[in-house]
N, C-alpha and C positions, 0 to 999 in steps of 0.2 A: 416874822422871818422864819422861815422854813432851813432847817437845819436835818441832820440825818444822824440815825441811830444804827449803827452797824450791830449785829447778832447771827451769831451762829446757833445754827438748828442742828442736834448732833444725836444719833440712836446708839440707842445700850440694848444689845441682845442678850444679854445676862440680868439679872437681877431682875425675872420676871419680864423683861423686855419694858424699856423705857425713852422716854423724849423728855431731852432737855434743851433749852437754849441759854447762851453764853456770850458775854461781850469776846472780841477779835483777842482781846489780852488775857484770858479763864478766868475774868470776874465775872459777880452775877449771874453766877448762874441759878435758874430754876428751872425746875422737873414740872413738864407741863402735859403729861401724856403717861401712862404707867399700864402695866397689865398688857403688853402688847406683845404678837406671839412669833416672838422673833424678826424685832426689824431690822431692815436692812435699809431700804433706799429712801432718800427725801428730798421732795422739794417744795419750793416757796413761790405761792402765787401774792406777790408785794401788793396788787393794785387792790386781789378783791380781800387780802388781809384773810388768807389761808394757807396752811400748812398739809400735806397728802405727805402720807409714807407707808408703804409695802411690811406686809406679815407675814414673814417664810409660812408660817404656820408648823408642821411637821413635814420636815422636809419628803421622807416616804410616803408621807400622804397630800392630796388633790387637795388639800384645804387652805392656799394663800387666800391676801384677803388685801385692800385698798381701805384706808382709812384719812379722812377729813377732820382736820378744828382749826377754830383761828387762831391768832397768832399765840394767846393765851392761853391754850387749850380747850378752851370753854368750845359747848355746842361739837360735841365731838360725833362724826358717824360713819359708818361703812358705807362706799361707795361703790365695792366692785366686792359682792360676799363671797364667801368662801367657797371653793371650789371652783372657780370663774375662773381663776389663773391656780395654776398650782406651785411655781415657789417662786414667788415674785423678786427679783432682786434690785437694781439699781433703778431711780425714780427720775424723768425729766420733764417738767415742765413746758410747755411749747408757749406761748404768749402769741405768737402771731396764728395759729390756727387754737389757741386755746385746748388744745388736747393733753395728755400723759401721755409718756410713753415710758414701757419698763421691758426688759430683759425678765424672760422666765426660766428660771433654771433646768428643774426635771421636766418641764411643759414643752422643754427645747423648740422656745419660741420668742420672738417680739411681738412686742401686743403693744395696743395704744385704748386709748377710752375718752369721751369727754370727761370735762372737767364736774359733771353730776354722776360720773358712772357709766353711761350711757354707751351705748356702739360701740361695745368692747369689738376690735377686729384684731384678727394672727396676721401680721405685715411679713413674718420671715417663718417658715418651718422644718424646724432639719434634723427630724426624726417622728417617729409615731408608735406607742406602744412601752412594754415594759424592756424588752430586747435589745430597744438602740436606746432607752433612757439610762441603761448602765452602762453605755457611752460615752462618759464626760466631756467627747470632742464636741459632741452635739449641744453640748449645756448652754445654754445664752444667758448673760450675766452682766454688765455696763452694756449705757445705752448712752446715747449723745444722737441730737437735732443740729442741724443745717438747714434752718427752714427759705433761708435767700436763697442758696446754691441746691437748696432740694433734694438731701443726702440724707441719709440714717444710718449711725453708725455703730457697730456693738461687737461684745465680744464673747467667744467661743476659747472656754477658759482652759479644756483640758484635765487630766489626771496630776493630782496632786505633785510637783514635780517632775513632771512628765516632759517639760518644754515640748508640748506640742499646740500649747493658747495660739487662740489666732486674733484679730481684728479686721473687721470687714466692712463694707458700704455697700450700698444698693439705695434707692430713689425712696423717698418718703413714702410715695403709692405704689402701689402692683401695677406694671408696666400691662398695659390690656390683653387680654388671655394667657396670662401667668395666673400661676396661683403662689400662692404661702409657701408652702412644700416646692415647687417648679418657677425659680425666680431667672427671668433671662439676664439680669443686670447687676448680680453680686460679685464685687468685686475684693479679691484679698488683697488686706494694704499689708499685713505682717503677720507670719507663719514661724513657728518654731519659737515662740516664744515662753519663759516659763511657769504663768498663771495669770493672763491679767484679766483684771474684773472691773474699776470702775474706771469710767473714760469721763472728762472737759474738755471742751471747746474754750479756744480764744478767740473768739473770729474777726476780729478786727487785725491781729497778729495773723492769723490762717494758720494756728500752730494747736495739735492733738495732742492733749493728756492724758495719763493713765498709770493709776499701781500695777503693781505684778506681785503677786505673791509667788514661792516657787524656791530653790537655794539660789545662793549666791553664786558669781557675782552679779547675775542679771536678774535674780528674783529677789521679792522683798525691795522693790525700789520702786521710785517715782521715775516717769518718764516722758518724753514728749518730742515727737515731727512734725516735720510740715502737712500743714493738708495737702495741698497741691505741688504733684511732684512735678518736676525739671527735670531731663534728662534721666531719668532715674529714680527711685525712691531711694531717701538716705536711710541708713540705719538708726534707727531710735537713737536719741540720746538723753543717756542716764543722770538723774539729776540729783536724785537723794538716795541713800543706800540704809542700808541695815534696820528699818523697821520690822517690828514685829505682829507679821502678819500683815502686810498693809494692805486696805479695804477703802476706804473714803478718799475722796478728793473733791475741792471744792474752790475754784479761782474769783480773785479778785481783780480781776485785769487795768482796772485803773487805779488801784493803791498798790500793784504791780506784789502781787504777792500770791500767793496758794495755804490752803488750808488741808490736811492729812490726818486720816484717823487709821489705828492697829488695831489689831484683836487684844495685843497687849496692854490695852486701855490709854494711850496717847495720844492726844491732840498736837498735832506739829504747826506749827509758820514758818515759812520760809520765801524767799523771794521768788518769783517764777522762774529764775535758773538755779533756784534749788540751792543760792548761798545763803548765810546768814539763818540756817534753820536753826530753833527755838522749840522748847517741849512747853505747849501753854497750860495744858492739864495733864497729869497722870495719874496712874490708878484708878481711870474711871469704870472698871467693868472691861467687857469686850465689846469695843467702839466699830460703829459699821458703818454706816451712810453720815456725810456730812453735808450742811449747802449754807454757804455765805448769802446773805441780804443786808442789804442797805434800805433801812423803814426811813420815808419822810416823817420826822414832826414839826408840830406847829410849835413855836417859842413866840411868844408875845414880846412885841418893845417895849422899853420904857419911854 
C-alpha cells in the first residue's frame, strides 16, 4: 500500500546558510544541506527525488549559483555556477516542460534552465548595468508557472517601503521578434504595492499568492487574487498580517492549507484564507524559501 509522507523543505540564510526539512507539524526535522551562500528559493522535483535551491551569493557581487541533492542531501552539486545568474531569488519547478524558473534580483531578470543546468535563457529584462541595478523597481524577485494557460508570472519588489512592488505576467516564451529587455506582452496585474517577493499558484482554484514585505497595514502580509479577472481586477486580499519580514510561501491546495516563512525565523500554517494560523517553528535563524511535498512510500501489508 502506498501511503504519503508530507515534508517541508525550508532555507536558513543565517547560520552559514542551510537546508533543512520538516514534518507539516515542526517535528523531524533534519539539516540536509549546510554551507550555502545565502539561500533563498526551493524547489522539489518529487518524481526524480531532487531538491534545487538558489545562492544569493554576495549580493553586490555576479556570484549567484543553482545547487542540486536528493531528497536526503546526499550527491549534492552546482548546476547553474556562479556568475551565471547574479542573485538568484525565488525557485519554481516546472514538471511539465521539466525546466526552473527563478527571479534574479541585481541581474534584473527572469531566467529559466533545465533541470541539469542546461540553456540557462533571460525570459524578462528590465534593466542593464550598474545605473538601473540601484533601481530596486527593476529588481525581480518571486516567480510562479502557468504552464496549461502559458503565463509567467513575477515580481518587481521595489525600495524597501517604498509601495511601489509590482506583479506582472507575460507568456512563458518571447513572443517572435521580442527580445528579454523589449517584451510586447507584459502585463501589470498590481502596481503600488509595498514589497512583494514570493508568489503561489492554486490553479485549480485560479487564485495568486504572495508575501509582501514593506509597513503595515499592507506590508508584512500574506496575500492572494484571482488570476483571471471579470470586469475588473479585484484588489488583493489580505490574509495574514504582522509577520516579521515575510519571505516564503508554500500551498497545499488539497489539505487546503499554506505554509509561511519570516526573516524572524517562523514557520507559520494556516488555512488558505489565512484562518486558523499556527507558529509551527520558531527561532529558526532567518527563514527564506519554503516548498511543501507530498513523497509516496511504499508500506508493505500484513
Amino acid at each position: 500500500m502506498t501511503q504519503r509522507q508530507e515534508r517541508l523543505f525550508v532555507l536558513e540564510a543565517s547560520g552559514g546558510g542551510r537546508v533543512f526539512s520538516v514534518n507539516p507539524d515542526g517535528s523531524d526535522k533534519k539539516i540536509i544541506a549546510t554551507e550555502c551562500g545565502l539561500p533563498d528559493g526551493v524547489a522539489v522535483d518529487v518524481v526524480a527525488g531532487h531538491f534545487y535551491w538558489t545562492n544569493m551569493g554576495i549580493p553586490p557581487v555576479n556570484d549567484g549559483s543553482i545547487e542540486r541533492a536528493e531528497l536526503d542531501g546526499s550527491n549534492r552539486t552546482t548546476i547553474v555556477p556562479s556568475g551565471v545568474t547574479f542573485t538568484p531569488k525565488q525557485l519554481h519547478f516546472e514538471a511539465v516542460s521539466q525546466k526552473l524558473y527563478w527571479g534574479d534580483r541585481e541581474g534584473m531578470r527572469v531566467m529559466r534552465c533545465d533541470l541539469d543546468g542546461s540553456n540557462v535563457e533571460t525570459l524578462v529584462q528590465t534593466g542593464q548595468g550598474d545605473d538601473d541595478r540601484r533601481d530596486q523597481t527593476k529588481w525581480c524577485v518571486g516567480v510562479a508557472v502557468d504552464s496549461a494557460s502559458g503565463h509567467l508570472y513575477w515580481t518587481q519588489k521595489g525600495p524597501s517601503d517604498a509601495g511601489l512592488g509590482k506583479i506582472l505576467r507575460a507568456g512563458i516564451d518571447l513572443p517572435t521578434g521580442d527580445t528579454a529587455a523589449d517584451r510586447s506582452d507584459i502585463e501589470v496585474l498590481f502596481k503600488g504595492l509595498p514589497e512583494p517577493i514570493d508568489l503561489e499558484l492554486d490553479l485549480a482554484a485560479r487564485m495568486l499568492y504572495w508575501t509582501d514585505r514593506g509597513d503595515p497595514p499592507r506590508g508584512n502580509t500574506v496575500n492572494r487574487a484571482p488570476i483571471d479577472a471579470t470586469n475588473g481586477r479585484r484588489e488583493p486580499e489580505i490574509l495574514s498580517t504582522h509577520l516579521m519580514e515575510g519571505i516564503g510561501i508554500a500551498l497545499d491546495p488539497g489539505g487546503g492549507r499554506m505554509f509561511v516563512t519570516d526573516l524572524g525565523g517562523t514557520v507559520y500554517e494556516a488555512d488558505l484564507d489565512g484562518s486558523n494560523r499556527r507558529e509551527i517553528l520558531l527561532a529558526q535563524g532567518n527563514l527564506t524559501g519554503i516548498a511543501y511535498v507530498a513523497l509516496p512510500t511504499e508500506e508493505s501489508s500484513t
